[in-house]
SERO-4910 file (N, C-alpha, C, O; in steps of 0.05 Angstrom, whole numbers):
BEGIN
 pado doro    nc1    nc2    nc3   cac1   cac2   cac3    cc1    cc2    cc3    oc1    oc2    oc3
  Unk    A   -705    264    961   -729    255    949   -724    229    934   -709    227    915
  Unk    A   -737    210    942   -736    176    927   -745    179    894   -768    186    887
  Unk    A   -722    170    875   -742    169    849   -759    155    844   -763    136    859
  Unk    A   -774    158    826   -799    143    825   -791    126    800   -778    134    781
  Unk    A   -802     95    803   -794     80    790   -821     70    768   -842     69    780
  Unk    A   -821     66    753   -846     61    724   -831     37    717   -809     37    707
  Unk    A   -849     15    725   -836    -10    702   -848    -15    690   -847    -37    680
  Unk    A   -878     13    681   -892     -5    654   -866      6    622   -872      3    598
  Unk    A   -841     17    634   -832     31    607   -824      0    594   -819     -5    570
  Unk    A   -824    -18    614   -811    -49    597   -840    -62    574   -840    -82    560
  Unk    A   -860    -43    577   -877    -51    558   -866    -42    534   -866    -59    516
  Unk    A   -855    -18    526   -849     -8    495   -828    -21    487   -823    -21    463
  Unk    A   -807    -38    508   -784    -62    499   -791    -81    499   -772    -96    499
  Unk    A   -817    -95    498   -833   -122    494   -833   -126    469   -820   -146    462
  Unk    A   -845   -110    449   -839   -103    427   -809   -120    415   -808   -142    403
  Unk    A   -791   -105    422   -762   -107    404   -756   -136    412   -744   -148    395
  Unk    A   -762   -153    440   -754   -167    459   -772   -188    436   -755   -203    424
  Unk    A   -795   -192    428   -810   -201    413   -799   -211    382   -802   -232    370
  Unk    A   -789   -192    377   -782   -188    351   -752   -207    351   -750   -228    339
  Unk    A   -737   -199    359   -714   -212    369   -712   -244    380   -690   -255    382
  Unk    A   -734   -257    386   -728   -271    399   -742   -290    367   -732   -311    359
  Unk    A   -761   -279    357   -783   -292    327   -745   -292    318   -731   -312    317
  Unk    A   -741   -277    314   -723   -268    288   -681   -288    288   -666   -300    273
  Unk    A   -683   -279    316   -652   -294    326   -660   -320    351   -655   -343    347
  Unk    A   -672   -310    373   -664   -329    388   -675   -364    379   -661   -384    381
  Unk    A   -705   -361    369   -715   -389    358   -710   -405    339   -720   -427    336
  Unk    A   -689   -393    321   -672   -412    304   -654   -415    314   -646   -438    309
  Unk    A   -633   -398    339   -617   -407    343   -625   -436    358   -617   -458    351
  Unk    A   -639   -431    378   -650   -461    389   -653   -489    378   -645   -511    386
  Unk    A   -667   -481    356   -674   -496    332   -646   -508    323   -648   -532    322
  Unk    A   -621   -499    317   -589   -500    305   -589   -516    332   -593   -540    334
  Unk    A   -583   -499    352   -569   -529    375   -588   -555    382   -577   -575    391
  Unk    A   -616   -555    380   -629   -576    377   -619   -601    358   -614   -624    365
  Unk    A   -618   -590    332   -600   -607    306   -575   -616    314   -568   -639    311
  Unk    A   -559   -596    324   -531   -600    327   -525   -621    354   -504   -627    366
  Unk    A   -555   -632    361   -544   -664    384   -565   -677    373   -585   -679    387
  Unk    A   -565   -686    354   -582   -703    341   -574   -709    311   -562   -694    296
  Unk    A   -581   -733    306   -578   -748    274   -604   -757    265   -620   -772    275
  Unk    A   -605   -743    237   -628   -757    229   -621   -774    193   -603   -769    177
  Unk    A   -633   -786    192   -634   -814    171   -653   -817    148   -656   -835    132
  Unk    A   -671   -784    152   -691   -777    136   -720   -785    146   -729   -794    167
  Unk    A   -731   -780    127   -768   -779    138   -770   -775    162   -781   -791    177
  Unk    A   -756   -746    171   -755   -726    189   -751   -746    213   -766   -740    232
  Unk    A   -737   -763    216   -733   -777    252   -707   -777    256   -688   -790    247
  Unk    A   -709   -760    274   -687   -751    293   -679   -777    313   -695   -795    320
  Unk    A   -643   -777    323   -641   -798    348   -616   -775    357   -600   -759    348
  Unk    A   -625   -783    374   -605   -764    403   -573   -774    395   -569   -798    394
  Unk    A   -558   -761    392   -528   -758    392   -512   -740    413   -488   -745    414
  Unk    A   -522   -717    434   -513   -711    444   -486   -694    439   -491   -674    425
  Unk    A   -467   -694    444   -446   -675    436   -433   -689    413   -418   -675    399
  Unk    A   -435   -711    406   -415   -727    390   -409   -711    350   -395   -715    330
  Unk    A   -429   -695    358   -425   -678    330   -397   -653    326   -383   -644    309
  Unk    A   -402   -652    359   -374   -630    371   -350   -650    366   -338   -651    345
  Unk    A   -346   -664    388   -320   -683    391   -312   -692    355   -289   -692    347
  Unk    A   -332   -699    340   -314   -704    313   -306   -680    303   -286   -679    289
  Unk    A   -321   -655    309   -313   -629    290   -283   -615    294   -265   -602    282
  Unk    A   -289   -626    321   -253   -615    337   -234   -639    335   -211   -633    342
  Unk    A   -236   -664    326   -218   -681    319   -205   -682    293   -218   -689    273
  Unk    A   -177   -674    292   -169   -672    261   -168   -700    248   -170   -704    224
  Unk    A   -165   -725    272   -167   -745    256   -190   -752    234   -185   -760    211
  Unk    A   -214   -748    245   -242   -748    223   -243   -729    197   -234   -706    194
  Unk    A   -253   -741    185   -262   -729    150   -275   -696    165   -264   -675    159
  Unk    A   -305   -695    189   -308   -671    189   -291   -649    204   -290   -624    202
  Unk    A   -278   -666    218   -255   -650    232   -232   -631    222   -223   -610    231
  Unk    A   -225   -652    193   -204   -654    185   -207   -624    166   -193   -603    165
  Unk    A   -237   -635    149   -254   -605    133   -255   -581    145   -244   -560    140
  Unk    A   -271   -588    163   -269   -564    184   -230   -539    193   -223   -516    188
  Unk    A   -219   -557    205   -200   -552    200   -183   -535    182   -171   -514    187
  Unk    A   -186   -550    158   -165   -539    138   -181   -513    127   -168   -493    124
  Unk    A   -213   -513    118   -225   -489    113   -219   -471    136   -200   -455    132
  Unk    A   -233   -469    161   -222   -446    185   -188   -442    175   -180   -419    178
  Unk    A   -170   -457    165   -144   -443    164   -153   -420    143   -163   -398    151
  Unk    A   -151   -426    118   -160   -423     92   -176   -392    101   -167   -372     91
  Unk    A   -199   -391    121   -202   -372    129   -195   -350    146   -205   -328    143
  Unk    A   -179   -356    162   -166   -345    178   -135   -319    167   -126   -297    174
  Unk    A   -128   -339    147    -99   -335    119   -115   -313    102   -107   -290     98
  Unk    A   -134   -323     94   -159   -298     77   -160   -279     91   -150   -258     83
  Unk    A   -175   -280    122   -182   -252    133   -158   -234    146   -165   -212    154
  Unk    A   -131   -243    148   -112   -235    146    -96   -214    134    -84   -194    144
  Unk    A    -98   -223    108    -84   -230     89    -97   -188     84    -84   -166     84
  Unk    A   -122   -194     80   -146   -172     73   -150   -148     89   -162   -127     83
  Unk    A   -134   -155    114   -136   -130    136   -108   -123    131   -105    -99    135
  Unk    A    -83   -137    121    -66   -127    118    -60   -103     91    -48    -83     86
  Unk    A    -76   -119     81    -79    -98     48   -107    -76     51   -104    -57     37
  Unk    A   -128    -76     63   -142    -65     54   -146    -47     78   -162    -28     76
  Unk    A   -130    -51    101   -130    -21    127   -108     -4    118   -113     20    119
  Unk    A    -88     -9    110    -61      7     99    -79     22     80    -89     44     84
  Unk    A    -81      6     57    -90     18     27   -122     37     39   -123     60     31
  Unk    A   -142     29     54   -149     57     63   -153     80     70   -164    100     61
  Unk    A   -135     72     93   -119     94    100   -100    117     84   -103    140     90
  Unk    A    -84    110     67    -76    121     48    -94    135     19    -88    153      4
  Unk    A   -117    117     21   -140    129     -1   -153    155     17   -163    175      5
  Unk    A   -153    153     40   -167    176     59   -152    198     61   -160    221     60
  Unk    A   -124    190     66   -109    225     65   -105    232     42    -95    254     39
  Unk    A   -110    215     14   -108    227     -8   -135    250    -15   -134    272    -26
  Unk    A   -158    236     -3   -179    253    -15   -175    282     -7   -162    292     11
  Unk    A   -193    294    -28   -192    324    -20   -201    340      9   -205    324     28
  Unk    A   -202    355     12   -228    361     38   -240    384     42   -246    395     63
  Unk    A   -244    393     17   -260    404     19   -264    417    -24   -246    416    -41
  Unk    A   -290    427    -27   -297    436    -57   -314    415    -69   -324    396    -57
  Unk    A   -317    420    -91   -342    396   -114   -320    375   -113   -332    355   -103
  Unk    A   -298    369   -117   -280    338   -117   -300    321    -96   -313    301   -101
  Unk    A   -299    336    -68   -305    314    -43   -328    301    -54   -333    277    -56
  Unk    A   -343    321    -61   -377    300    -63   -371    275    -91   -382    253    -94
  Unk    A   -352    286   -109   -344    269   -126   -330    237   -118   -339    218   -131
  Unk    A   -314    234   -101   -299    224    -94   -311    211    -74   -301    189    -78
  Unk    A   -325    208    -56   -344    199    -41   -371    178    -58   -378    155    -55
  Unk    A   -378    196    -75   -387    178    -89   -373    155   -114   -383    138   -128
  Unk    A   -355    162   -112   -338    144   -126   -324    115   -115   -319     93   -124
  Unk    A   -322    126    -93   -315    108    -77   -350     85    -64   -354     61    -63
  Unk    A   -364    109    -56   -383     87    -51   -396     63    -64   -409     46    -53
  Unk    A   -389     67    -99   -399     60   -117   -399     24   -116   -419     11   -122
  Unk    A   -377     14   -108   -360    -13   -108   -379    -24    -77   -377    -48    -73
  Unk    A   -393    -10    -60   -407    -15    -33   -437    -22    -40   -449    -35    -23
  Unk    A   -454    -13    -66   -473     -6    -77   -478    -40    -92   -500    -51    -97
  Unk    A   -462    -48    -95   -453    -69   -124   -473    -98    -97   -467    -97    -73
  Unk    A   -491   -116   -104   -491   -138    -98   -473   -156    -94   -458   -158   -114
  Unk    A   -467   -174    -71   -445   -188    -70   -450   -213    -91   -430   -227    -97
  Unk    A   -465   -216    -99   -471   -235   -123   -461   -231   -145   -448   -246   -159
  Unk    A   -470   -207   -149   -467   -198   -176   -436   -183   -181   -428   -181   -204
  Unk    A   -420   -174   -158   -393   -176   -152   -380   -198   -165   -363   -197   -183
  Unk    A   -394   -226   -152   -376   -253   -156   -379   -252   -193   -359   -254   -208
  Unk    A   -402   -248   -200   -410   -251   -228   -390   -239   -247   -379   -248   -267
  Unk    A   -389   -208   -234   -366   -191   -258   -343   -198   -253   -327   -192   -270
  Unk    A   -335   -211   -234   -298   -219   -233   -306   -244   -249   -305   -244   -273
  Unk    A   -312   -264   -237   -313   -289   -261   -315   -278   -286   -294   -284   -297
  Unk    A   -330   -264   -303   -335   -261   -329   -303   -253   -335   -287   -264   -350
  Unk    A   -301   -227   -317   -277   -206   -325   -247   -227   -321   -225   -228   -333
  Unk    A   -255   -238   -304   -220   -260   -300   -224   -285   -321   -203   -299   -319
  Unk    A   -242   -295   -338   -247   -317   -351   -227   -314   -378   -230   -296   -395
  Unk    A   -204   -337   -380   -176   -329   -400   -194   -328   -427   -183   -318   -447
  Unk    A   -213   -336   -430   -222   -338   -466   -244   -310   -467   -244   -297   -488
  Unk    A   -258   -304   -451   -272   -275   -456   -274   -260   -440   -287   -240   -446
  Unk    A   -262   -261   -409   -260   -243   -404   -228   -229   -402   -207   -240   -408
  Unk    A   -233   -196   -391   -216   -176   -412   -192   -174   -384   -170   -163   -387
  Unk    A   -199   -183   -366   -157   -183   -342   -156   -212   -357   -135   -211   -370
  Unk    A   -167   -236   -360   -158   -264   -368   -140   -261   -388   -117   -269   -387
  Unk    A   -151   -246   -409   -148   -245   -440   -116   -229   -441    -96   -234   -454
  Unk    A   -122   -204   -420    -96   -194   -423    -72   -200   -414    -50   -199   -425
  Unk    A    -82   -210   -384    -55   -229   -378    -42   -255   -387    -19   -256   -381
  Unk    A    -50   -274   -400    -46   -290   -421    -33   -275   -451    -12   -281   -463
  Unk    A    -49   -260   -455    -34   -243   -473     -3   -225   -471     14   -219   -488
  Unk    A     -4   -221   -437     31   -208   -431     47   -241   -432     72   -237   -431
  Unk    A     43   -262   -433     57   -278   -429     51   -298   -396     65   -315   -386
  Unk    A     30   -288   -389     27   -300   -366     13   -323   -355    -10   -313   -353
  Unk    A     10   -345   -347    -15   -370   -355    -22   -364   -337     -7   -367   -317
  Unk    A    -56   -348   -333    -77   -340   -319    -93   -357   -322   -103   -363   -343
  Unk    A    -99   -367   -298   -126   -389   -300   -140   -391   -280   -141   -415   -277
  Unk    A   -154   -378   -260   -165   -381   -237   -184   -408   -226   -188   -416   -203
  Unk    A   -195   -423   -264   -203   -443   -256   -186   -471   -252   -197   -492   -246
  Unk    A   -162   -469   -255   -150   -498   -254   -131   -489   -237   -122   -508   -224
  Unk    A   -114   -458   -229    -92   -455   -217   -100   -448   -189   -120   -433   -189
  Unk    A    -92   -452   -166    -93   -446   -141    -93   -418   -130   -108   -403   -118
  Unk    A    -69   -417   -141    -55   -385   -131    -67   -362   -144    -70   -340   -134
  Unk    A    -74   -375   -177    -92   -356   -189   -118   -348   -174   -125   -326   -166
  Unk    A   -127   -369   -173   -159   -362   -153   -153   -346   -128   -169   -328   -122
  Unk    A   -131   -353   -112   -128   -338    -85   -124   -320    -96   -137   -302    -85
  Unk    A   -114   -313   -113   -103   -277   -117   -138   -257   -135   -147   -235   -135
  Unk    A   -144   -281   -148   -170   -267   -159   -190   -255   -140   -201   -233   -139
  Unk    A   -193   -283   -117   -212   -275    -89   -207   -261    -74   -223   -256    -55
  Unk    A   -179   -247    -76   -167   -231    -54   -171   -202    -65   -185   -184    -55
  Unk    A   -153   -202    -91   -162   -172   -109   -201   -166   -111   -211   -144   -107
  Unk    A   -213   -186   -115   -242   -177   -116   -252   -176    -84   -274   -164    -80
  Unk    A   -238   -187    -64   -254   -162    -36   -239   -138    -39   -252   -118    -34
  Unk    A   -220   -136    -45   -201   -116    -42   -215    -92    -58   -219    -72    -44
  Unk    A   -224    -92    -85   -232    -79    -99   -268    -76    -87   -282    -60   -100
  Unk    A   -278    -85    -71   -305    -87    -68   -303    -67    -35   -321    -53    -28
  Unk    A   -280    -70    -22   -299    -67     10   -267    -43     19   -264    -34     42
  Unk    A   -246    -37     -5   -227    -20      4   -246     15     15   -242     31     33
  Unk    A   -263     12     -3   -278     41      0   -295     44     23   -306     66     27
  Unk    A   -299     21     41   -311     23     65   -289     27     87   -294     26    111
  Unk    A   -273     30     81   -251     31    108   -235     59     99   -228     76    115
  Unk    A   -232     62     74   -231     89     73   -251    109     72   -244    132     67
  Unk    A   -277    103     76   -300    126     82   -301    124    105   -321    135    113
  Unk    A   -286    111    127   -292    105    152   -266    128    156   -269    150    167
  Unk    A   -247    121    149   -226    139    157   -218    167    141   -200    182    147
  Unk    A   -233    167    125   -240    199    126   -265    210    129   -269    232    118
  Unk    A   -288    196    147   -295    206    175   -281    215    191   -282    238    197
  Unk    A   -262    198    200   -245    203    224   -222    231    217   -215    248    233
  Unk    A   -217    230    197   -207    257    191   -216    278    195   -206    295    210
  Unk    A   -238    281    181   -253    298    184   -264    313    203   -273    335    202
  Unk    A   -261    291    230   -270    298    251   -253    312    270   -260    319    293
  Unk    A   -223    316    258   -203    332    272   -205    357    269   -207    365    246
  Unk    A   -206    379    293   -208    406    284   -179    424    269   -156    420    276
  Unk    A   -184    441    251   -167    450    248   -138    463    254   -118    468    241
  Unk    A   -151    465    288   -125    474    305   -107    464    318    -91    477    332
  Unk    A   -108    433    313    -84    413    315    -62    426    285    -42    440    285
  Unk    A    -77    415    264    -63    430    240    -47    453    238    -27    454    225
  Unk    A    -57    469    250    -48    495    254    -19    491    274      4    495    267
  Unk    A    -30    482    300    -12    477    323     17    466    306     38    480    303
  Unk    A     13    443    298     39    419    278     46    442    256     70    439    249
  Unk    A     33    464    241     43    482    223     73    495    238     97    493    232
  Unk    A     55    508    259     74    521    274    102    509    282    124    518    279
  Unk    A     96    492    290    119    473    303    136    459    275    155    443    278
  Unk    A    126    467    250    144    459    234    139    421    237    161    411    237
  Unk    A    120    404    239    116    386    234    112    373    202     99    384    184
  Unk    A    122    356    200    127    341    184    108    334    170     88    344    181
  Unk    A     98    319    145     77    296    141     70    275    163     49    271    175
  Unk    A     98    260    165     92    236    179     81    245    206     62    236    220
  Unk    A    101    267    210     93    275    248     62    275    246     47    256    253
  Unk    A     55    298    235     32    300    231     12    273    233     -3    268    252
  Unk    A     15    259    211      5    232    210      5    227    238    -15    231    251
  Unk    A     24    219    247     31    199    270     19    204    297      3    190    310
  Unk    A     34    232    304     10    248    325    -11    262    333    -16    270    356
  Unk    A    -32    267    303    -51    276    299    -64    259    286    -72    243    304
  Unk    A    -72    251    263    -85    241    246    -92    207    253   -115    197    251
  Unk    A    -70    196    260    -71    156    265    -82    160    294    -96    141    301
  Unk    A    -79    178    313    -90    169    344   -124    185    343   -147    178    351
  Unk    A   -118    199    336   -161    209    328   -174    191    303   -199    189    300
  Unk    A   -156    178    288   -175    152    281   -172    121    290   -177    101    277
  Unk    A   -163    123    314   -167     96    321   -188     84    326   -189     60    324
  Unk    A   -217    105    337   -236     94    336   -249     83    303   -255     60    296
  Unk    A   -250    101    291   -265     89    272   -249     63    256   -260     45    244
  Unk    A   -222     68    259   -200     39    255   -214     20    264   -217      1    250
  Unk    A   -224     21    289   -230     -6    306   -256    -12    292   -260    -36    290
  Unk    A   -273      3    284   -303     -3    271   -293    -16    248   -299    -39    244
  Unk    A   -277     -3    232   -265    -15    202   -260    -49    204   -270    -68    192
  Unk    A   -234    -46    229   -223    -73    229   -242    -95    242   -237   -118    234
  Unk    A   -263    -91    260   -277   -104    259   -303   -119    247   -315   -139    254
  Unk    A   -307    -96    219   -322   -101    195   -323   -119    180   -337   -139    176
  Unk    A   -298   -103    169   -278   -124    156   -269   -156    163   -273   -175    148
  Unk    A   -256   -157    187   -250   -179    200   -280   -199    197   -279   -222    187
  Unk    A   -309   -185    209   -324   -196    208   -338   -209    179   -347   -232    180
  Unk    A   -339   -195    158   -345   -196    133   -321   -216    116   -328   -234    102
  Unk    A   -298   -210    120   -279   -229    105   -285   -261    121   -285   -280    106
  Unk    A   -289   -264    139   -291   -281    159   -317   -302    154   -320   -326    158
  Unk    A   -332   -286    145   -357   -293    137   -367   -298    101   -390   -305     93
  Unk    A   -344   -293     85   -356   -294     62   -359   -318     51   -349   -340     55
  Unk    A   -377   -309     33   -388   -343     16   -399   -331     -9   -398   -344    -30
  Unk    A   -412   -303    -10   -429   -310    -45   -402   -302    -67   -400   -312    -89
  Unk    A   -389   -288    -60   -365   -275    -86   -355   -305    -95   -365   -318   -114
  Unk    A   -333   -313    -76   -308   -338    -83   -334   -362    -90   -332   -373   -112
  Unk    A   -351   -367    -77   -370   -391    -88   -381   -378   -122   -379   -393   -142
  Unk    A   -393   -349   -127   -396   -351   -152   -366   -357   -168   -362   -373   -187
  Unk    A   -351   -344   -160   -329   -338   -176   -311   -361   -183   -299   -362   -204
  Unk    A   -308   -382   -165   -289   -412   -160   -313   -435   -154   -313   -456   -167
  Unk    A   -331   -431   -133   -347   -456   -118   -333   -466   -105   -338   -490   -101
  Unk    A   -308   -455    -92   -296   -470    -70   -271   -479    -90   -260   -498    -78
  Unk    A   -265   -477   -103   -242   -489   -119   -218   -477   -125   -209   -467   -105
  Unk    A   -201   -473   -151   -189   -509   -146   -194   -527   -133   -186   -521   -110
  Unk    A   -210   -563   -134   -197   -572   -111   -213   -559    -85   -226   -539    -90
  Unk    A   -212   -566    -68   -220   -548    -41   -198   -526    -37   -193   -523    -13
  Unk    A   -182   -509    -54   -163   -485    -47   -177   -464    -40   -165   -445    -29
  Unk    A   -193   -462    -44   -225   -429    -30   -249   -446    -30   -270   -443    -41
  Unk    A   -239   -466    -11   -270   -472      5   -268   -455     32   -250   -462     47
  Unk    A   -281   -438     38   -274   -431     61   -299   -439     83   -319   -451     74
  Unk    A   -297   -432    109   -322   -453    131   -344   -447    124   -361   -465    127
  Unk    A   -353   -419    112   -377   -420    105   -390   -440     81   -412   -450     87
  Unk    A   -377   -447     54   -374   -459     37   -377   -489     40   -389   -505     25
  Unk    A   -359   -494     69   -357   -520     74   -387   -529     90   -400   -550     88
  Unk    A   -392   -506    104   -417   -514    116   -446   -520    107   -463   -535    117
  Unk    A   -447   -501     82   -469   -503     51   -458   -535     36   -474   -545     19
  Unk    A   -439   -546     41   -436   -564     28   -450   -587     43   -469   -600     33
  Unk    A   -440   -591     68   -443   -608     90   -482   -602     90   -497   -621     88
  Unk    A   -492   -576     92   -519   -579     98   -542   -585     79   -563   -596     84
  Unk    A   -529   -573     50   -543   -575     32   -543   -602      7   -561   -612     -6
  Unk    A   -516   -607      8   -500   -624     -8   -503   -645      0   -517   -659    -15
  Unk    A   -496   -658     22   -496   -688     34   -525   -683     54   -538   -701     64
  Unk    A   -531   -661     56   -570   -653     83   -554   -665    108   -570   -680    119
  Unk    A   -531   -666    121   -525   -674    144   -529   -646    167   -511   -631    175
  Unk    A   -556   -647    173   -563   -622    191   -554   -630    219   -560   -615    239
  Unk    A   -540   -654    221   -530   -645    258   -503   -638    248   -487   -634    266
  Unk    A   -494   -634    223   -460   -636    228   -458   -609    225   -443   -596    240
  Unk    A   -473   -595    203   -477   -569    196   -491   -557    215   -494   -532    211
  Unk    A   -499   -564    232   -513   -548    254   -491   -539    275   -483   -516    278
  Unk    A   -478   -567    294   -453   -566    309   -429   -554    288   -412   -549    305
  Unk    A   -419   -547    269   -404   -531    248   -418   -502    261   -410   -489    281
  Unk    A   -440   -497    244   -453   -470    244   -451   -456    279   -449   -431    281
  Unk    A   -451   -467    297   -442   -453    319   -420   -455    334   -417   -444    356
  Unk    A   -402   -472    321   -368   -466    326   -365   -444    315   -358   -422    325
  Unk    A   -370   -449    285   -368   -423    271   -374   -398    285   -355   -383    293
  Unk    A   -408   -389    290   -410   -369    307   -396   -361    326   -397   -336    327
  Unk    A   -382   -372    345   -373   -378    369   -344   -366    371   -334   -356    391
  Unk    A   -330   -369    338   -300   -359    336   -300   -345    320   -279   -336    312
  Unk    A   -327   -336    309   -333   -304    300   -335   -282    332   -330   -258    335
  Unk    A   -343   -297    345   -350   -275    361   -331   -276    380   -335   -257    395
  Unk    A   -312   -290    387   -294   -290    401   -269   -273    397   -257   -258    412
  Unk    A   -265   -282    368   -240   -258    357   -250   -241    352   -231   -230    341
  Unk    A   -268   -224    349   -280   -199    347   -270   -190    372   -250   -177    374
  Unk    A   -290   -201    397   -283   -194    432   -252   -193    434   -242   -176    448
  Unk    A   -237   -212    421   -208   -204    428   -197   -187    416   -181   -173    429
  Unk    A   -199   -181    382   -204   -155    373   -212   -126    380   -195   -108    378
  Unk    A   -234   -122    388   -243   -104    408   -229    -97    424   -220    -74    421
  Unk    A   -220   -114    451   -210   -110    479   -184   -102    467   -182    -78    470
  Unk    A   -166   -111    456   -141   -107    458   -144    -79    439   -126    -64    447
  Unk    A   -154    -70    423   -151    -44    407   -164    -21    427   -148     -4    433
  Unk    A   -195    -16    441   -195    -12    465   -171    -14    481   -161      9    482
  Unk    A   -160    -27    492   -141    -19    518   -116    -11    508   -103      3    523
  Unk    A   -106    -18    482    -96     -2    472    -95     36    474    -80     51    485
  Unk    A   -114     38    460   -134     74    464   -139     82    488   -146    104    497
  Unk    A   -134     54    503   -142     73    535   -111     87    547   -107    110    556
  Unk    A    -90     60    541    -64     69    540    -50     86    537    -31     91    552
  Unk    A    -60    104    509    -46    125    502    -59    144    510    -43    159    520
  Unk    A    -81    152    511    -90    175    530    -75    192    550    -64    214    548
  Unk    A    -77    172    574    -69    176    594    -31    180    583    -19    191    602
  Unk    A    -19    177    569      8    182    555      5    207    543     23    224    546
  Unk    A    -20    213    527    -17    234    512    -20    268    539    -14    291    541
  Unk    A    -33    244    555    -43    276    579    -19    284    597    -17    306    607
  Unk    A      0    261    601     22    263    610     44    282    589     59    299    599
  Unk    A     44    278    572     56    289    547     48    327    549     56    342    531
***
């Protein structure tokens, strides 16, 4: 029997198709329109063509050169953040309880830092890291230490790093104790018997049933560190110096600061472009990874 085919069901996806295209596709148009064109003000545009690309990818040029050194700057950041804040998750997740009144405690404790505005994030670390009133400034100057996030480099990197750290650790550990959670008891049981270890345990139960939600985490994360701008801009404005300007930062400068909308436009979709690319390479390789061990564990 032939199925029967209905293509009025593409009427109830006109709708989303609608919405999507108002919402994402016509600005993006709008961005690559700007991004081959220069304008000189009182809105007249002249055709430039790619030449907004070729300087962005030339380190010899001023936007090249910007460009550049921020994407490092970002790349060192989002790094830096998956190294500290997938470990330190992970570890916050097998600590929690699992079961009684603690869990619901602890859940909410943790979500609390996810709740917080990223604005108003940047706001309480500046106040709280400021050496004359606020109270980590005050104390670390006080052990003997010269804390200054506004004039020292390293200070600021470590301020902007501890405040994602402290803001987005609780999303990768509510992710992975999901993933815990979702193991049945009778692996536990099984590794009891067998006289398994912690780590065993860990290693062949616990880290390979959370790789999925690992991969949601690390690509959160990756995506969000990758992308930030309101914390380090309240908290520094890109400073010391350009030491936490990162591409987003650089690109609010370039669009808003100097209004150069073809340079910030050709910027704004490189940018997109190596957001979404290391994600896809992210993805695939943690995927084929997981597909890997399967087929190892079935052999096993």
């Amino acid at each position: 029997m032939d199925k029967t085919i209905n293509q009025k069901a593409w009427f109830l996806v006109l709708p989303v198709f609608l919405v999507v295209a108002f919402s994402a596709v016509l600005p993006l148009m709008t961005v690559v329109n700007y991004s081959m064109q220069d304008t000189f003000g009182n809105n007249q545009f002249f055709w430039n063509g790619v030449g907004w690309f070729k300087e962005l990818l030339d380190p010899s040029t001023d936007l090249g050169g910007r460009f550049l050194a921020s994407l490092g700057r970002n790349l060192f950041f989002s790094l830096v953040i998956l190294a500290i804040e997938v470990p330190l998750g992970i570890v916050v997740a097998l600590s929690m309880p699992r079961q009684g009144w603690t869990v619901a405690a602890c859940l909410v404790i943790l979500a609390l830092p996810l709740l917080i505005p990223w604005n108003v994030v940047g706001t309480i670390w500046q106040i709280f890291g400021r050496p004359d009133i606020g109270l980590l400034g005050y104390v670390l100057n006080a052990t003997g230490i010269d804390y200054n996030y506004v004039s020292n480099d390293i200070d600021a990197w470590v301020t902007v790093i501890v405040m994602d750290v402290w803001h987005w650790t609780s999303l990768v550990a509510l992710l992975c104790y999901a993933g815990l959670k979702s193991i049945p008891e009778a692996y536990y049981q099984a590794a009891q018997i067998d006289g398994a270890s912690r780590w065993a345990v860990f290693k062949a139960i616990q880290l390979p049933k959370m790789n999925r939600v690992l991969l949601i985490a690390v690509l959160l994360r990756f995506m969000d560190s990758f992308m930030i701008y309101t914390e380090p801009f309240v908290v520094t404005g890109g400073g010391p110096g350009n030491s936490t300007t990162f591409v987003s930062i650089e690109l609010v400068k370039i669009a808003l600061g100097q209004f150069d909308l073809g340079k910030a436009a050709a910027l704004s979709l490189v940018y997109n472009l190596i957001i979404l690319i290391v994600c896809w390479i992210f993805y695939t390789v943690m995927t084929n990874a997981g597909a890997e061990r399967k087929p190892q564990e079935g052999a096993a």
